[in-house]
N, CA, C and O of each residue as an XYZ file, in Angstrom:
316
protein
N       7.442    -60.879    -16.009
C       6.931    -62.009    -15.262
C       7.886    -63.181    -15.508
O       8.113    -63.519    -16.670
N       8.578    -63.953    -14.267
C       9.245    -64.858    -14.645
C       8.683    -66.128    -14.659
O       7.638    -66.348    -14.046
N       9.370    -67.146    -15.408
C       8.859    -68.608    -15.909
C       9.164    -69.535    -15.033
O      10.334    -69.457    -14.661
N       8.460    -70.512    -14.492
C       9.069    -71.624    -13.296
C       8.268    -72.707    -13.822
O       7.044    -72.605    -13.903
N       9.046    -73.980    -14.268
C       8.491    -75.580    -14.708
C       8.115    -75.927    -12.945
O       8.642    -75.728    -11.850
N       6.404    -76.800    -13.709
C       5.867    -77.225    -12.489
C       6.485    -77.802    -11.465
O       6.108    -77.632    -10.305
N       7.555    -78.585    -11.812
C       8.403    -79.824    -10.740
C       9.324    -78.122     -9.960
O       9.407    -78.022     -8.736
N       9.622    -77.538    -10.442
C      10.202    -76.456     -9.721
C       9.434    -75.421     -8.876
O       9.878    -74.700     -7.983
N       8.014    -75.523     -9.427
C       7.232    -74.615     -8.732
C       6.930    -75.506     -7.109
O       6.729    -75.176     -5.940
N       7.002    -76.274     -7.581
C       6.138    -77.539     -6.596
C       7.207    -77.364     -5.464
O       6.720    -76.921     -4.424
N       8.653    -77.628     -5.428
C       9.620    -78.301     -4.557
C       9.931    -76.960     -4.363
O      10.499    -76.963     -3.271
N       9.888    -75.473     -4.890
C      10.488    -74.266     -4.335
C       9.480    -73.387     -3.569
O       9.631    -72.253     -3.113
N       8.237    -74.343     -3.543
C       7.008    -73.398     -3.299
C       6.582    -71.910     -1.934
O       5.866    -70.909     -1.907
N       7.604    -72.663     -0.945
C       7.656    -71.446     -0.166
C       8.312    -70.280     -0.404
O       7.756    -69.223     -0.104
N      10.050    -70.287     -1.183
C      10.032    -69.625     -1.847
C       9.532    -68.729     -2.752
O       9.700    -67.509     -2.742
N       8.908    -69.387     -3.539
C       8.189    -68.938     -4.959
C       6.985    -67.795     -3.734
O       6.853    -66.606     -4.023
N       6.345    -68.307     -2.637
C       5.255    -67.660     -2.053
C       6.126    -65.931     -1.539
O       5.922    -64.765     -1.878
N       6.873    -66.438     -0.821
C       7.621    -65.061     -0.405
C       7.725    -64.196     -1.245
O       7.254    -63.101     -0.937
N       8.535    -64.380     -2.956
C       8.574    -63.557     -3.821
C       7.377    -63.622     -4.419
O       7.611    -63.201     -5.552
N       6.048    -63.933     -4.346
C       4.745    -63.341     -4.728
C       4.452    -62.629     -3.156
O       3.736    -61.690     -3.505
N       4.555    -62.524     -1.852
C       4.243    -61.864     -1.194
C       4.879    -60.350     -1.329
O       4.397    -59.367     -0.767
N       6.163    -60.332     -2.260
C       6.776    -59.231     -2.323
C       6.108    -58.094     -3.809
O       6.306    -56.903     -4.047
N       5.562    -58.805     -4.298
C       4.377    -58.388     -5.658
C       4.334    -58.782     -6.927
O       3.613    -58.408     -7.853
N       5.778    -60.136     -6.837
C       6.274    -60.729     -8.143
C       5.465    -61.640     -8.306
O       5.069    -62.304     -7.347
N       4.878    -61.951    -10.089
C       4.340    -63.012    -10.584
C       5.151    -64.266    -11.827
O       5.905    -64.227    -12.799
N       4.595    -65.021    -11.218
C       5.205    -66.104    -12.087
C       4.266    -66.939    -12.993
O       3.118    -67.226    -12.653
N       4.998    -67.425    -14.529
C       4.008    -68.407    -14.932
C       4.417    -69.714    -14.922
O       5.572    -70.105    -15.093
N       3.378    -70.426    -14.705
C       4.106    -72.173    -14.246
C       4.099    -72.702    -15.411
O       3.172    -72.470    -16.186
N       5.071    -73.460    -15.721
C       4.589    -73.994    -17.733
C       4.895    -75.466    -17.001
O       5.356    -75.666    -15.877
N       4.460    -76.471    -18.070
C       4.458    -77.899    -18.027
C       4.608    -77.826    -19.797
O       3.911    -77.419    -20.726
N       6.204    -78.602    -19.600
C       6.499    -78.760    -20.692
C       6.470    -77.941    -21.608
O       5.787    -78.357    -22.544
N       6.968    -76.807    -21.799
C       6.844    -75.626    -21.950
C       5.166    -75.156    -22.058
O       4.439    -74.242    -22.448
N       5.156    -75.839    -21.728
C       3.566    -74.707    -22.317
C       2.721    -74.142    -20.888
O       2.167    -74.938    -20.130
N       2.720    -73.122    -20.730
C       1.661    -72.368    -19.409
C       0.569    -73.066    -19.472
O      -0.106    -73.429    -20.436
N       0.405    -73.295    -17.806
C      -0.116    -73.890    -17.404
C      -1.235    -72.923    -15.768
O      -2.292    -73.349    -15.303
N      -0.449    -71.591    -15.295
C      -0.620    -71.180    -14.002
C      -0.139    -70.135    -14.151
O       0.838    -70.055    -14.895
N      -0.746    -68.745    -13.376
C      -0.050    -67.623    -13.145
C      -0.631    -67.854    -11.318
O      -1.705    -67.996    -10.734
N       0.624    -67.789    -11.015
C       1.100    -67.257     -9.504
C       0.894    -65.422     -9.391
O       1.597    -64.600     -9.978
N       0.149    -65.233     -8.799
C       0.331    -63.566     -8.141
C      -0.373    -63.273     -6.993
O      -1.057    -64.144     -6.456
N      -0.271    -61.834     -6.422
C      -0.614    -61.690     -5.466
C      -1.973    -61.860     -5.366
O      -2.341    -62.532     -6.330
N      -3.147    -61.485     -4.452
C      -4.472    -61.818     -4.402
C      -4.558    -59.987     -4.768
O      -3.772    -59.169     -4.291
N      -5.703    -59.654     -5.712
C      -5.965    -58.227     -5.663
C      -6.313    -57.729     -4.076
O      -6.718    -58.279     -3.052
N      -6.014    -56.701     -4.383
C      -6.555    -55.928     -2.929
C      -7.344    -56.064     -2.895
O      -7.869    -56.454     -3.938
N      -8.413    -55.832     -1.382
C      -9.791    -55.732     -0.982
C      -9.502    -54.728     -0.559
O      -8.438    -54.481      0.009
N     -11.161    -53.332     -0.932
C     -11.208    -52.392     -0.597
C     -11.456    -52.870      1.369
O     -12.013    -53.823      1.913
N     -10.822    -51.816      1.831
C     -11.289    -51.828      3.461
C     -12.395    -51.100      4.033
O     -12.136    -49.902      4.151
N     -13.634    -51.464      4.456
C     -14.626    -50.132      4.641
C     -14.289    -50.135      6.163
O     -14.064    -50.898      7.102
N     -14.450    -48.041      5.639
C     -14.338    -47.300      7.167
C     -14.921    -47.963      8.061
O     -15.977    -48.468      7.682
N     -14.558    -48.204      9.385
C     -15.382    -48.599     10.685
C     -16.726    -48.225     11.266
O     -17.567    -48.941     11.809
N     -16.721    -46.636     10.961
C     -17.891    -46.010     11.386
C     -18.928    -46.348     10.143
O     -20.149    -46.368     10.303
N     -18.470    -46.532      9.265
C     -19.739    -46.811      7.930
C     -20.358    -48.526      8.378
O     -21.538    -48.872      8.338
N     -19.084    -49.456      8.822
C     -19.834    -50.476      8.839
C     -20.595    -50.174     10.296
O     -21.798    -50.152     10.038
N     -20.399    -49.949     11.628
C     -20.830    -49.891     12.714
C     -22.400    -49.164     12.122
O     -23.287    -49.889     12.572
N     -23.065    -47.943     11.242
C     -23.386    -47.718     10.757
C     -24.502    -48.376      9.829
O     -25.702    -48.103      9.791
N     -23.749    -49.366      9.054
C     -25.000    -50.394      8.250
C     -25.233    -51.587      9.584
O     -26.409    -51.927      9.705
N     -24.446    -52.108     10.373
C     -24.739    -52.700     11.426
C     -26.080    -52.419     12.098
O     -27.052    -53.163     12.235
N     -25.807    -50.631     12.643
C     -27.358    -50.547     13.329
C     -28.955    -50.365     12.363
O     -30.103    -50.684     12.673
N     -28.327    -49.639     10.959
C     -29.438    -49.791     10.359
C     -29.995    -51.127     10.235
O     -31.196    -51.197     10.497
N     -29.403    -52.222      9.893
C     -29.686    -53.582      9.685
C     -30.496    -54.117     10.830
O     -31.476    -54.840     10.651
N     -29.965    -53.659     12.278
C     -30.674    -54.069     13.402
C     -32.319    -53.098     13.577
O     -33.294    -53.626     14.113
N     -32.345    -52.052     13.176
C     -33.497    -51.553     13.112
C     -34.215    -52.440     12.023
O     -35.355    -52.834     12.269
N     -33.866    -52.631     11.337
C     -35.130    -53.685     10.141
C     -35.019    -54.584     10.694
O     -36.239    -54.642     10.538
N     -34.819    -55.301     11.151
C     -34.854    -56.791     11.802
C     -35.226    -57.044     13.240
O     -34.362    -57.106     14.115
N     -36.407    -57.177     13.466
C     -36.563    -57.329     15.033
C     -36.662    -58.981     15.521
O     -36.926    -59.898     14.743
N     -36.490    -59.082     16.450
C     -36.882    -60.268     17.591
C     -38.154    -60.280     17.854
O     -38.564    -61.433     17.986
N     -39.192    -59.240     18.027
C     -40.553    -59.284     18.704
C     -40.614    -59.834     19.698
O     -41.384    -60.775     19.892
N     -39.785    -59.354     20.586
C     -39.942    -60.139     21.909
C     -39.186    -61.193     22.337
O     -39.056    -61.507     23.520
N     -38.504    -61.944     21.071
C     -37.788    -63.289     21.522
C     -36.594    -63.137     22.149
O     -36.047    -62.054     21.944
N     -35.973    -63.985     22.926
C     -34.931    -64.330     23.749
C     -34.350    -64.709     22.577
O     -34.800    -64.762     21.433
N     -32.922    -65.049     23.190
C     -31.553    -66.012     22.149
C     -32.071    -67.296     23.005
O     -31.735    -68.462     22.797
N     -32.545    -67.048     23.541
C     -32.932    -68.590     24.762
C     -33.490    -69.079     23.611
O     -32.981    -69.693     22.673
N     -34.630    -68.710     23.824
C     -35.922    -69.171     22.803
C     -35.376    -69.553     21.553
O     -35.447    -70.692     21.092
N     -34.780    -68.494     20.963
C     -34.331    -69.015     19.626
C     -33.535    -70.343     19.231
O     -33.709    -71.040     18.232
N     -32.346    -70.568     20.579
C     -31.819    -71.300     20.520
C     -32.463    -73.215     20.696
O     -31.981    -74.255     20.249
N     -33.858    -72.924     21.641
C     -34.497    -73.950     21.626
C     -35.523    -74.255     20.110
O     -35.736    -75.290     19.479
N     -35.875    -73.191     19.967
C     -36.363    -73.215     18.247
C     -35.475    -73.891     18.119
O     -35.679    -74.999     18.615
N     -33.885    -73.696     17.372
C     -33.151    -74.243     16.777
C     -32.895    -75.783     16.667
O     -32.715    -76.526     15.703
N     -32.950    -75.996     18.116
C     -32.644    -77.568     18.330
C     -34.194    -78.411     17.785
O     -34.187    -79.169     16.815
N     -34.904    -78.244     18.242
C     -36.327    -78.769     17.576
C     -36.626    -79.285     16.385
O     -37.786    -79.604     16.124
């Protein structure tokens, strides 16, 4: 992991972003002493499409309207 002083992190920062977009981390020190680790964001798992389309309709079966419009609802809302 390489070392970058804040006044350098600050003024190279797009830089510094590109080589964390590439998977490199950096620590920011102030005055020598760490202060920041720069790295990538962890991954987010991706869920399959058909699983969410899936909890989508189950969700819509528990949840009804009873009859209501988005009309209606929407005048609820303003009220």
């Amino acid at each position: 992991m390489k070392t970058v002083g804040a006044y350098e992190a600050k003024t190279h920062l797009s830089r510094l972003l590109k080589q964390i977009g590439k998977g490199e981390r950096f620590i920011i020190t102030r005055h020598g002493m760490a202060v920041a680790v720069l790295q990538p964001p962890e991954r987010t798992q991706r869920n399959d499409p058909a699983t969410v389309i899936a909890e989508i309709r189950a969700f819509r079966e528990q949840h009804r309207l009873d009859g209501l419009t988005i009309r209606e609802l929407i005048e609820e809302g303003r009220r």
